[in-house]
C-alpha positions as CSV (number, residue, x, y, z in Angstrom):
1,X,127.6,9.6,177.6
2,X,128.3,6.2,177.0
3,X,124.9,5.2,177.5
4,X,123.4,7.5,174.9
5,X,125.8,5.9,172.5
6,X,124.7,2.9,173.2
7,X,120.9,3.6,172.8
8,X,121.8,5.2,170.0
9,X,123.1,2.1,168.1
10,X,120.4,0.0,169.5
11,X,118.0,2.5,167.7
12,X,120.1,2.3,164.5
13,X,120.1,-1.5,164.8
14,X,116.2,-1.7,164.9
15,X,115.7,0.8,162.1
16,X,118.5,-0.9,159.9
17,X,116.4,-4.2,160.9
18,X,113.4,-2.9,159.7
19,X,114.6,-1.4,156.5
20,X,116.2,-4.7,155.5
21,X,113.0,-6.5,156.1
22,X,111.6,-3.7,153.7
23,X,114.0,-4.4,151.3
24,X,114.3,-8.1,151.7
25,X,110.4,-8.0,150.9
26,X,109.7,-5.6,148.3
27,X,113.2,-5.9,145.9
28,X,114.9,-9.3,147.1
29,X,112.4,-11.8,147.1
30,X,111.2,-11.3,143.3
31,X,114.7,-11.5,142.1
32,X,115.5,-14.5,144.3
33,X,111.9,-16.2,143.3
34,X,112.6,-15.4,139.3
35,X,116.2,-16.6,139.0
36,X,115.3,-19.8,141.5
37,X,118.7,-19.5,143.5
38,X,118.1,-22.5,145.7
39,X,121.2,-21.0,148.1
40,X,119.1,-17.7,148.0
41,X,115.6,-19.3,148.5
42,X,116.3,-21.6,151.3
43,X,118.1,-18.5,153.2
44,X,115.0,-16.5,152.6
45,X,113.0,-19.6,153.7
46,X,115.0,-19.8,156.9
47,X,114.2,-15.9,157.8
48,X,111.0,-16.2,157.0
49,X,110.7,-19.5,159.2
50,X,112.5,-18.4,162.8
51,X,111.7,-14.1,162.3
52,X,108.9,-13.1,160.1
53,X,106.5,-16.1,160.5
54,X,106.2,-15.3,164.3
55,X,105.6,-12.1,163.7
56,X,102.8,-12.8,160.9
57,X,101.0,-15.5,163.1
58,X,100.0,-12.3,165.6
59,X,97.5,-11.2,162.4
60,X,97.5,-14.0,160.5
61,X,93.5,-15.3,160.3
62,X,92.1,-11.9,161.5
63,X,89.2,-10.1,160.1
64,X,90.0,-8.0,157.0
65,X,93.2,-9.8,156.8
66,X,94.7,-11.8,153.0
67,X,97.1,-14.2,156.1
68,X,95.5,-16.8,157.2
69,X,96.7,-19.5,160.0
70,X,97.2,-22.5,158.6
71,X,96.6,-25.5,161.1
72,X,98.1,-28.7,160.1
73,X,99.5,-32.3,161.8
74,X,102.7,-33.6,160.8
75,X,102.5,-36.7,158.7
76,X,105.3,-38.4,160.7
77,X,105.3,-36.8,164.1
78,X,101.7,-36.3,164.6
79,X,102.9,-32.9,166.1
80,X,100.4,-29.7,165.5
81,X,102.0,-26.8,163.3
82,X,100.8,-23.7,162.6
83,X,101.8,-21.4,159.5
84,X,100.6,-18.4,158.2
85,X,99.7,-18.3,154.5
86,X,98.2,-15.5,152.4
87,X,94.8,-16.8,150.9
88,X,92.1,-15.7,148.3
89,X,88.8,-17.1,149.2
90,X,87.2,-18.3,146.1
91,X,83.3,-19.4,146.9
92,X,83.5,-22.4,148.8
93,X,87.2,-22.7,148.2
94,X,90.7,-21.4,149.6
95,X,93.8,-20.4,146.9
96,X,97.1,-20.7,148.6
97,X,99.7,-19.6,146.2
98,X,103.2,-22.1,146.6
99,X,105.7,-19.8,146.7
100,X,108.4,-22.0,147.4
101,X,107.1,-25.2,145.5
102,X,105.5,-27.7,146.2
103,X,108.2,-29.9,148.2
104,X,107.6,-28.3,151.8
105,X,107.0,-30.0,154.4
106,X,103.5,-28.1,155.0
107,X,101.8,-28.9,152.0
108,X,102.7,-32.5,152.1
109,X,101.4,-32.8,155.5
110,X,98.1,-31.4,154.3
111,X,97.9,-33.5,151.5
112,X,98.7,-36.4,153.4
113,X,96.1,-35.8,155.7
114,X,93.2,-34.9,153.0
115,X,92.5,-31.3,154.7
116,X,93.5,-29.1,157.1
117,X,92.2,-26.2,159.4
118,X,92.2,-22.5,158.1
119,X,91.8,-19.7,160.4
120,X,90.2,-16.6,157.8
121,X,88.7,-13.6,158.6
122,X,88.5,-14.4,162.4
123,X,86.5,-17.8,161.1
124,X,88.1,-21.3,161.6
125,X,87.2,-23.4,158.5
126,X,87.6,-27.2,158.4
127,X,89.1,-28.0,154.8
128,X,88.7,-31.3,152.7
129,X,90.0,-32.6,149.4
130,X,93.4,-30.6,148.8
131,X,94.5,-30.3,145.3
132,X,97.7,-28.6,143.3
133,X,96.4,-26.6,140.4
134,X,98.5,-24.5,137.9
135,X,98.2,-20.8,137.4
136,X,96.4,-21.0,134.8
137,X,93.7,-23.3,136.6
138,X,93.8,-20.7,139.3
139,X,93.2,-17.8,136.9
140,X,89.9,-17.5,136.8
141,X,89.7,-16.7,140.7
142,X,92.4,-14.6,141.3
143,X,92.4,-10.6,140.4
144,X,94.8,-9.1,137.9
145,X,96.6,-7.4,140.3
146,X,97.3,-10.4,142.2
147,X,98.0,-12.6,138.9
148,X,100.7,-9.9,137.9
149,X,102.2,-10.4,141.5
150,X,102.8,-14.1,141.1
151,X,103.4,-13.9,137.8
152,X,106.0,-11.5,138.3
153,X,106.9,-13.9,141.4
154,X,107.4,-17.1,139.4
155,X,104.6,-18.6,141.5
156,X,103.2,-21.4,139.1
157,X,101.1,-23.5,141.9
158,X,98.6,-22.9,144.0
159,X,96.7,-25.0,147.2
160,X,93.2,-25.6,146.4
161,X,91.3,-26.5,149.8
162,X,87.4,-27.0,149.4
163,X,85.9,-25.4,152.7
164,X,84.1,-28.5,154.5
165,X,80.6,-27.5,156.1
166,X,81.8,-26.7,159.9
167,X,82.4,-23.1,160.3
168,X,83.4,-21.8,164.2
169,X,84.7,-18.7,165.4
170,X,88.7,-18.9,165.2
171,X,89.2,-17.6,168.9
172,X,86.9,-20.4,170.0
173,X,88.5,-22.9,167.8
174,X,92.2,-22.6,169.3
């Protein structure tokens, strides 16, 4: 008996863990991102960091897929990060919308470094000459249905990454 119980509440656990996730992404975040609660944001930063960026990396840069693995080198450590990010490709350019500004550490790394590696669509693409541009810079390439979706997110910057020439399979690129 008492081992029923205590499947039972590891089963409630999971599902209550998955229905916050649910919640936390489709009503918390763009209340938190709209009212720019820095208590709120860096908490949400912090889940996203150590339990749902883990997770994403597992489809992140797969075919048919808006995540994309971000490869980058620390500016100071020279260490090798990955993060996912969700990208539009736009010609012979990425859009990465900022979600969280553009003070992280990411995104200064990258821009330190003039370029970084994007993993898209099962391709790994070399990228040169990053640049912060404003929503309404990024207008023109994004869809309506994504404009209303940062627009209702607060998201006013985005990544631009011109895609250099060198183009490999991502598989054979890690």
């Amino acid at each position: 008996m008492t081992n029923d119980v205590a499947l039972r509440r590891r089963v409630a656990r999971v599902i209550g863990f998955i229905l916050l996730g649910f919640l936390i992404s489709r009503a918390i975040y763009p209340i938190v991102w709209r009212l720019q609660w820095q208590p709120a944001i860096d908490a949400l930063r912090w889940f996203n960091k150590k339990v749902q960026n883990p997770v994403t990396l597992r489809v992140a840069g797969k075919k048919n897929r808006d995540l994309a693995a971000l490869h980058h080198t620390g500016r100071r450590s020279g260490r090798e990060y990955v993060v996912p990010v969700l990208v539009q490709r736009t010609g012979q350019s990425f859009l990465i919308p900022l979600s969280y500004g553009t003070k992280v550490d990411w995104l200064r790394n990258v821009l330190a470094s003039g370029g970084c590696a994007i993993d898209h669509d099962s391709v790994r693409y070399d990228t040169v000459a990053p640049a912060i541009v404003s929503m309404p810079e990024a207008a023109p390439d994004l869809t309506s249905r994504r404009m209303r979706v940062f627009g209702l997110l607060g998201i006013e910057s985005f990544l631009r990454l011109d895609i250099s020439h060198s183009e490999m399979p991502a598989e054979q690129a890690t």
